[in-house]
C-alpha positions as CSV (number, residue, x, y, z in Angstrom):
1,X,75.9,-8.7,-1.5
2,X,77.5,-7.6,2.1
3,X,76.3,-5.1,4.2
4,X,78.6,-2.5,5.3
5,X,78.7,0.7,7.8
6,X,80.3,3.6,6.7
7,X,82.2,6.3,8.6
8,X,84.2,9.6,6.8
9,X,85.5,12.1,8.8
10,X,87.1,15.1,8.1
11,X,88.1,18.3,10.1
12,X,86.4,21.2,10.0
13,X,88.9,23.4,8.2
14,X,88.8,20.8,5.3
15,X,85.4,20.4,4.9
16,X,84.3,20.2,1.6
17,X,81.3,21.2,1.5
18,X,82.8,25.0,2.1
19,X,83.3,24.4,-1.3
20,X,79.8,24.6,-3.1
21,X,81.4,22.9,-6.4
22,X,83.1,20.3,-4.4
23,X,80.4,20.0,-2.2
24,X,77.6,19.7,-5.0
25,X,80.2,17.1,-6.7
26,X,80.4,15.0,-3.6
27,X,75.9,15.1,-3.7
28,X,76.1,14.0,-7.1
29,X,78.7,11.1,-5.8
30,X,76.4,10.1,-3.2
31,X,73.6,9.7,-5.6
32,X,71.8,6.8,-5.5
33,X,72.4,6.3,-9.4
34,X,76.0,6.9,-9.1
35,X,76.5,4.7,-6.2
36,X,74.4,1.5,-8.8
37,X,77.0,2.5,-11.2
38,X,79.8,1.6,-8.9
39,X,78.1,-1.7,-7.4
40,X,76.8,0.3,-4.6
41,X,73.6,-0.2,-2.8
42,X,72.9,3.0,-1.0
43,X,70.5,2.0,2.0
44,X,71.2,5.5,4.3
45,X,73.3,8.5,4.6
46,X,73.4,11.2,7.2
47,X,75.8,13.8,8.4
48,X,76.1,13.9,12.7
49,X,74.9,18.0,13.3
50,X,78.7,19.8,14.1
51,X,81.1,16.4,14.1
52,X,81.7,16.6,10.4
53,X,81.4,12.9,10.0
54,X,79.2,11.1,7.2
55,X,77.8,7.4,8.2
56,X,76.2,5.5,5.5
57,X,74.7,2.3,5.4
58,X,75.8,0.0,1.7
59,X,75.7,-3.0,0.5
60,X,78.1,-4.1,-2.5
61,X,80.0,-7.4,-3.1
62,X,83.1,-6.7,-0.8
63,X,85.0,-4.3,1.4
64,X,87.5,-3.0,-1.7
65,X,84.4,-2.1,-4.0
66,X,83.1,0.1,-0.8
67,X,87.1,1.8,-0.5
68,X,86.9,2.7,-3.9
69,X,83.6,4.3,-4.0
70,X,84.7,6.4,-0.6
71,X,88.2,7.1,-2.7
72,X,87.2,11.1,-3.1
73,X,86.0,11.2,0.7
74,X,89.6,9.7,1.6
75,X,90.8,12.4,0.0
76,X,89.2,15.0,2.5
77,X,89.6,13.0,5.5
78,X,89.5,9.4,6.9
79,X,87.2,6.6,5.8
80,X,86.4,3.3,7.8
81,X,84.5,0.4,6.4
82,X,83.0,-1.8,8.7
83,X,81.8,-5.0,8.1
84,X,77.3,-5.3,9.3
85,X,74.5,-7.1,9.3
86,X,70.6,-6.2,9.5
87,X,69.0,-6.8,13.4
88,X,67.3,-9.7,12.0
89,X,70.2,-11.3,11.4
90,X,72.3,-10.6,14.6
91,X,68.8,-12.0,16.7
92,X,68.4,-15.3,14.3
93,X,72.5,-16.4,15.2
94,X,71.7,-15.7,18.7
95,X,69.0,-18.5,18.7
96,X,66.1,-16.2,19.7
């Protein structure tokens, strides 16, 4: 499995989570049982206070399994799926 770092953003008059069905639907989404079902290996999520952008940290075995899980994000804004590795990792290729 890969590690990947996930952004969504949307603007404000789009938000979903104005919505409280939409918003309660996109919870459920993120769940961490849902997000097995897909493949998904939910490892963090948080919301940046007023900037209406979502990060999460995944694993999963590749980029298009992550797409298709953010698929009803996309819908509300943009989604970018970045490519990571854990801090142990990065240190151990740089010989240290």
């Amino acid at each position: 499995m890969a590690l990947f770092v996930v952004r969504h953003q949307h603007p404000p008059e789009s938000c979903p989570a104005r919505d409280p069905r939409m918003g309660m639907m996109l919870l459920r989404h993120l769940s961490e049982a849902n997000a097995r079902q897909h493949g998904i290996t939910l490892h963090g999520e948080g919301v940046v206070d007023g900037q209406h952008t979502l990060y999460l940290i995944v694993e999963a075995d590749g980029r298009e399994k992550v797409e298709a899980f953010m698929q009803p994000f996309a819908q509300a804004g943009s989604v970018e799926v970045w490519p990571a590795s854990r801090c142990e990792t990065v240190v151990s290729r740089q010989g240290c």
